[in-house]
C-alpha positions in Angstrom: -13.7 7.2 -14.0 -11.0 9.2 -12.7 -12.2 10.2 -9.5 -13.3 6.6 -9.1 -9.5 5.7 -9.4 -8.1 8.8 -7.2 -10.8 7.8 -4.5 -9.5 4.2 -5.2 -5.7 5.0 -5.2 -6.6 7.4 -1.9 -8.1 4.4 0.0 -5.1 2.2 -1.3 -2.6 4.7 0.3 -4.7 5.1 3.5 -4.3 1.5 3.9 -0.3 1.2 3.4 -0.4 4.6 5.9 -2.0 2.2 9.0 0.6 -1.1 7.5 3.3 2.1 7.9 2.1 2.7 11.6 1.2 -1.4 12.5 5.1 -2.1 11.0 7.4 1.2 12.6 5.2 2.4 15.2 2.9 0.0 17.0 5.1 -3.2 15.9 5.2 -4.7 19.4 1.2 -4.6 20.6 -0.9 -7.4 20.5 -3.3 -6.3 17.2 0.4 -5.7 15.2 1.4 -8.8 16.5 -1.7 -10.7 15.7 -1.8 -9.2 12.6 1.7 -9.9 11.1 1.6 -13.1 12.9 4.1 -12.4 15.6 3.4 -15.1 18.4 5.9 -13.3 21.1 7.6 -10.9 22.3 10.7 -12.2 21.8 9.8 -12.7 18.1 8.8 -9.0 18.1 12.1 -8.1 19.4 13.9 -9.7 16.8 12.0 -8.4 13.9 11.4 -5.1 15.1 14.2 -3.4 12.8 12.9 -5.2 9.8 9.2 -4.2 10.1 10.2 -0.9 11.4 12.0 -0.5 7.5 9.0 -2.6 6.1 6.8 0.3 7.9 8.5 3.2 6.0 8.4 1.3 2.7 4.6 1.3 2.9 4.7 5.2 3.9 6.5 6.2 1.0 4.6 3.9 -1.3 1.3 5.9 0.5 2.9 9.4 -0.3 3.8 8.5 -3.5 0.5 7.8 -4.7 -1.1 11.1 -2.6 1.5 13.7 -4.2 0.0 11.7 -7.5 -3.9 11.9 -6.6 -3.0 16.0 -5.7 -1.3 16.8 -9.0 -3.9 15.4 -11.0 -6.9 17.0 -8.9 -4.9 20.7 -9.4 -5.0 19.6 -13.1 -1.2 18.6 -13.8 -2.6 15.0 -15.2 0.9 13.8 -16.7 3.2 13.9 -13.6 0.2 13.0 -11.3 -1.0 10.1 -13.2 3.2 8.8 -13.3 3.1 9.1 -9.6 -0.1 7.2 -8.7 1.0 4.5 -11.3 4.4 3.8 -9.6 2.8 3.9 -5.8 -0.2 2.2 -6.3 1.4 -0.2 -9.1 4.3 -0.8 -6.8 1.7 -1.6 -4.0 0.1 -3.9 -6.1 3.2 -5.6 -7.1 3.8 -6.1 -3.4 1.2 -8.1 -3.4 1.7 -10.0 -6.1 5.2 -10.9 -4.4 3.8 -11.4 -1.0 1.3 -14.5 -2.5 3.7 -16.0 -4.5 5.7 -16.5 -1.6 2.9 -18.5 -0.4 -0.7 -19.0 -0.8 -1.0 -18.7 3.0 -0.6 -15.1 2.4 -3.2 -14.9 0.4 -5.6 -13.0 2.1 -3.6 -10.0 3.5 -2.5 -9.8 -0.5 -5.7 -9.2 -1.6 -6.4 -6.7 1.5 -3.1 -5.4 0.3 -3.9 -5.0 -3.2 -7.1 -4.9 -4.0 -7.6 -1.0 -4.2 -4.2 -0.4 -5.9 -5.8 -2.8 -8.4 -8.8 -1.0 -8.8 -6.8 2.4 -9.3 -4.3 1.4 -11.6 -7.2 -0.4 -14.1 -9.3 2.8 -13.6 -7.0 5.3 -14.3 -5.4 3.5 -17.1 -9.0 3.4 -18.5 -10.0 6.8 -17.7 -6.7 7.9 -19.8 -7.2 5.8 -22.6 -11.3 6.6 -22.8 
């Protein structure tokens, strides 16, 4: 069960590490755009300094949850499982936000946290088992 949740947690950061480069990095071509929902260029322009923040929010939530998958592959179980538990559980709280905002958003939620999901439930299970 706990490699199911590291693979899990893994995936779940390797999607907030391409959010990370849609946001800061590629914010103004047309897939970001489409994406996020950003219908000009002008619009674009005028968020860029928010999803460029947004961007980093998502990498550190990413690294977070690696550092934690690492320490608890090299055995340090504790600090490891603390770590994936804040990035993947703030990941999925993210989510959680980003639907109650509204329901329109509820797709990218669940693309958004679906695999934090999964890792948080299977690690908590694979600790208490």
């Amino acid at each position: 069960m706990t490699v199911f949740a590291l693979v899990a947690a893994s995936l779940a950061a390797l999607v907030h590490v391409y959010i990370f480069w849609l946001e800061s990095v590629a914010w103004d071509t047309p897939r970001a755009r489409a994406t996020f929902g950003v219908h000009s260029e002008e619009q674009a322009d005028h968020t860029r300094a928010l999803a460029y923040n947004q961007g980093f929010y998502n990498l550190f939530l990413a690294v977070v949850t690696i550092v934690g998958v690492v320490l608890i592959a090299s055995g340090m179980s504790d600090a490891g499982a603390a770590l994936v538990f804040a990035g993947a559980g703030s990941m999925l709280a993210a989510a959680v936000v980003l639907v109650t905002k509204s329901r329109a958003f509820a797709r990218p939620a669940a693309l958004q946290g679906t695999l934090p999901l999964v890792a948080v439930l299977a690690l908590a299970a694979s600790l208490l088992l």
